[in-house]
N, C-alpha and C positions, 0 to 999 in steps of 0.2 A: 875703500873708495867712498867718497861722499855721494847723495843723492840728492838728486834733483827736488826743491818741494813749488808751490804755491802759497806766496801771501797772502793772507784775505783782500790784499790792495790787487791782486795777479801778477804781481810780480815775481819772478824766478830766483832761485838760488842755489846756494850750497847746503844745506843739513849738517851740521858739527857731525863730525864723524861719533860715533858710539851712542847715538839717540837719533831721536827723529827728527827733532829740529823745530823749529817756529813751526805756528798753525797753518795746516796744510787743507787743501782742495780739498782729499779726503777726508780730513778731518771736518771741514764744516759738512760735509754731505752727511757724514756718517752720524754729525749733532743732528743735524736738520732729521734724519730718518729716524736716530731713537727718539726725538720731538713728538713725532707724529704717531709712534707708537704706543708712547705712553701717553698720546691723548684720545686714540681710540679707547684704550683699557680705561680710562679715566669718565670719557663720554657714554660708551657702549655697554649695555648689558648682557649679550652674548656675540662678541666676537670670535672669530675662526680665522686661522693660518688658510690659505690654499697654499698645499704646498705638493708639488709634481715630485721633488728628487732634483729638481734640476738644478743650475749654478744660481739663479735670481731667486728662488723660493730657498736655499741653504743660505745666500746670504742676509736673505730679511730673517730666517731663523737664527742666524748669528749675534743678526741688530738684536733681536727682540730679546735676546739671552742676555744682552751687554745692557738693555734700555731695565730689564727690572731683575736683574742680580745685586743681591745675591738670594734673592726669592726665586721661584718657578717662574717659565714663563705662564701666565697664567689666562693662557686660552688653547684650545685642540687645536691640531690638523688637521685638514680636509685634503684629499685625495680623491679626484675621481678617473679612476683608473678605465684605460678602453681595452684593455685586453691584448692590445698591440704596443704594450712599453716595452723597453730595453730592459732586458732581465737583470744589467749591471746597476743600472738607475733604480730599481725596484730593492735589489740586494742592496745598496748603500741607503735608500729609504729608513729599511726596518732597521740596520744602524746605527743610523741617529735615532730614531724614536727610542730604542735598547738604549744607547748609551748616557741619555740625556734625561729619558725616564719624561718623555712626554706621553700624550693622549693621542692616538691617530683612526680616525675616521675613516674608512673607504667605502665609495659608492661604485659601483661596477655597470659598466658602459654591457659588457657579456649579458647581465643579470635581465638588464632591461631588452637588450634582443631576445633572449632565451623567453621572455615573456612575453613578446611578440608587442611589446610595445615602442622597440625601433625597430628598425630593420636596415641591412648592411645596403651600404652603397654600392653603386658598381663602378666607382672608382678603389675600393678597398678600405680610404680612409675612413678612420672613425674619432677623429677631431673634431668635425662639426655634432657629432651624435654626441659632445658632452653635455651642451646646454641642457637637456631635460633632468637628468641625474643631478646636476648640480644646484639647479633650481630645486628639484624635490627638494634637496639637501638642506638648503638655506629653508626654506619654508617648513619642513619637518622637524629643525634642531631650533625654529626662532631664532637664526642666528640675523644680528641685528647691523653689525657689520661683518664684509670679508675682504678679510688683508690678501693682499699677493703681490708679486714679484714685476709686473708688467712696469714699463719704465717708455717715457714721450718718445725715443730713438726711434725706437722699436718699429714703427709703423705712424700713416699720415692719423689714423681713425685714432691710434692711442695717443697721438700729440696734442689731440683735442682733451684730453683725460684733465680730470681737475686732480686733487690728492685724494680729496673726500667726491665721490663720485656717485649722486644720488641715483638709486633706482628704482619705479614703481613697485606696486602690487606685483606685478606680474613680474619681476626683475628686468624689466629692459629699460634702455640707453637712451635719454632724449638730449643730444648734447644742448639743447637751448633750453631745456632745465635747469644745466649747471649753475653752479655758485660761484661767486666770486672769492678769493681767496688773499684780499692782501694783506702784507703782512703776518703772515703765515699764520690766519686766524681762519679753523675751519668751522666749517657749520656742520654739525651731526644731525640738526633736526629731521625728524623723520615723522613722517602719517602713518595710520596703523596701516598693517602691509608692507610699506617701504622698507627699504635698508642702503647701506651703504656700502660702498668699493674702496676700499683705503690703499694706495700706491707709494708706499715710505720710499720707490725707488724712483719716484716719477722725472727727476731731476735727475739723476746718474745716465751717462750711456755704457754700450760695451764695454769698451774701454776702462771706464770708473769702476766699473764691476771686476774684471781680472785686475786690474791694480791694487781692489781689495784683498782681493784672495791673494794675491803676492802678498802684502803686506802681513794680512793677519794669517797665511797662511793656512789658509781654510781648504781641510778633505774634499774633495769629486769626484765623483762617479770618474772612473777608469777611462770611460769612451770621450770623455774633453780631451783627451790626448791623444796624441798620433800612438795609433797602435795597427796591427791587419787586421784586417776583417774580411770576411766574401760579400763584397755587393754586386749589385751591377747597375748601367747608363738608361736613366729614363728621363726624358723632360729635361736634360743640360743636371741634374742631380746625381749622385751616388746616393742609391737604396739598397737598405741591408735586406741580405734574401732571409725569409724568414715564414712560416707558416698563414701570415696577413695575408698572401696569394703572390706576392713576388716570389721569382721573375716570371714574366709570360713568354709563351715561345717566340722565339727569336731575340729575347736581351738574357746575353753571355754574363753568367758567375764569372769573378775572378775576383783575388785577391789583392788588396791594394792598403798601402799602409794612408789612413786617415785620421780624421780625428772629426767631433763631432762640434757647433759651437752653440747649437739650441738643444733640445730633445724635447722629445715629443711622440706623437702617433708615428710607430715604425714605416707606417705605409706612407706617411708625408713628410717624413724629418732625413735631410739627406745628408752626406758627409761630407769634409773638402780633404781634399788634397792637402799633406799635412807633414811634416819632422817635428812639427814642435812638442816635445816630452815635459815639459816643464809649464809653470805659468808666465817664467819671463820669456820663455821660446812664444807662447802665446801669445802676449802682448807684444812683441814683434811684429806678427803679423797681423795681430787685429789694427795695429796702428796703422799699416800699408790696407788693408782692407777696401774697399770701395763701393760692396754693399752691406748693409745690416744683416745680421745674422737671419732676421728671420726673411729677407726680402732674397738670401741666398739660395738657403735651405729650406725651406719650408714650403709647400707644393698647395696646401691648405692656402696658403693665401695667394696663391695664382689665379683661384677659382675664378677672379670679376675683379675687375678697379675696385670694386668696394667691398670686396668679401667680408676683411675683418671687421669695417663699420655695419656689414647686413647682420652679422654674430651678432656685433655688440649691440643691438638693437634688439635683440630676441633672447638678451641673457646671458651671452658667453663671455667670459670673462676679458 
């Protein structure tokens, strides 16, 4: 069967059958993203991956393999772990790093409680507790930019994101700082202290991201697919029970076949209701969808109309 593509005019068609066909949507995105990659590595003198495990940090690690092969990619991972990830995201992590024969970095969200210099919430999440780790991080490795996975869909505060996304001394967000970007020419400039935020995916939504993974058929963590799990109902979410402190008495275990479409802090990343085993069973539903993955699941950003802009004001990514 032929597939559907995009002209660079937007126009629609057929795909000859046994190829991909004229230059498609994905294809300029995917120009557009190793562009930007290979102008951080070009501009920057210590760049970093932030990379979670999840579908948007595996697929910039896939861009960034495709933007300078058949060489290394040639900058680390950063990882700042809370304590409360999904053990299967964590297990496909050290995977790739194994199989690929990258650098990986981890900062631990535990290390810094244990030290008394956070302290848990009494909501359980520990999402918002990454900003200081992560900052240490950047300022302790001189890392000059940090790549990651966030993309405009996503949220109102990220839609404000430029690609090159400057940040002070102290790492925080002044969106009328930002730069202008036309013609896809960024400014790296940086004052000592500053650095920058590089977003290769800032132009793709959901949608664009599992079409990739269809396509290039790229490995996932197990939990993107409908599989069972024990959760239980808080806040209109499915939360997996798990030693974070879920459930509290009176919200019922049970088991229910889901699948997950963010991941994140176990105590804020919640599941949907799900059959889809595949990435086209996936994009079925993302395409019926009607909110963003993270405005679905994710409980972290319920905190306040402005949660993710008050983060990104103080550092978080």
């Amino acid at each position: 069967m032929s597939t559907l593509h995009r002209t660079p005019t937007g126009h629609r068609g057929s795909a000859p059958a046994g190829g991909r066909g004229p230059f498609s949507h994905l294809d300029a995105l995917e120009s557009e993203a190793v562009h930007i990659l290979r102008e951080t590595a070009g501009e920057f003198e210590r760049p970093v991956l932030l990379f979670s495990g999840g579908k948007d940090s595996i697929v910039v690690l896939r861009l960034a393999r495709k933007a300078f092969a058949p060489a290394p990619v040639p900058f680390p991972l950063l990882h700042v772990d809370t304590g409360h990830n999904f053990p299967e995201v964590l297990a496909h992590r050290d995977r790739l790093v194994a199989r690929h024969g990258l650098r990986l970095l981890v900062v631990s969200v535990q290390e810094y409680i244990d030290r008394g210099v956070l302290a848990e919430r009494p909501d359980g999440t520990r999402n918002p507790l990454q900003t200081l780790p992560l900052t240490d991080a950047i300022r302790g490795h001189r890392f000059d930019a940090v790549l990651g996975g966030a993309r405009r869909d996503e949220d109102k505060a990220r839609a404000k994101e430029r690609v090159f996304s400057l940040r002070d001394e102290f790492s925080q967000w002044n969106p009328r700082r930002q730069r202008p970007e036309l013609w896809q020419l960024y400014n790296g400039r940086t004052a000592p202290g500053e650095h920058v935020r590089v977003f290769p995916l800032s132009n793709w939504t959901e949608l664009d991201v599992w079409q990739y993974i269809a396509r290039e058929d790229i490995d996932l963590p197990s939990l993107y697919y409908a599989h069972e799990r024990e959760v239980f109902h808080r806040a209109g979410m499915w939360l997996a029970a798990g030693d974070w402190g879920g459930p509290e008495p009176g919200e019922t275990v049970q088991k229910r076949l889901v699948r997950y479409r963010t991941v994140g802090d176990m105590s804020c990343t919640g599941a949907v209701d799900s059959t889809a085993t595949t990435a086209i069973e996936v994009l079925t539903e993302t395409a019926t969808a009607a909110l963003s993955e993270r405005g679905a699941t994710r409980a972290d950003d319920r905190l306040g109309e402005s949660s993710m802009e008050d983060r990104k004001r103080d550092g978080y990514f």
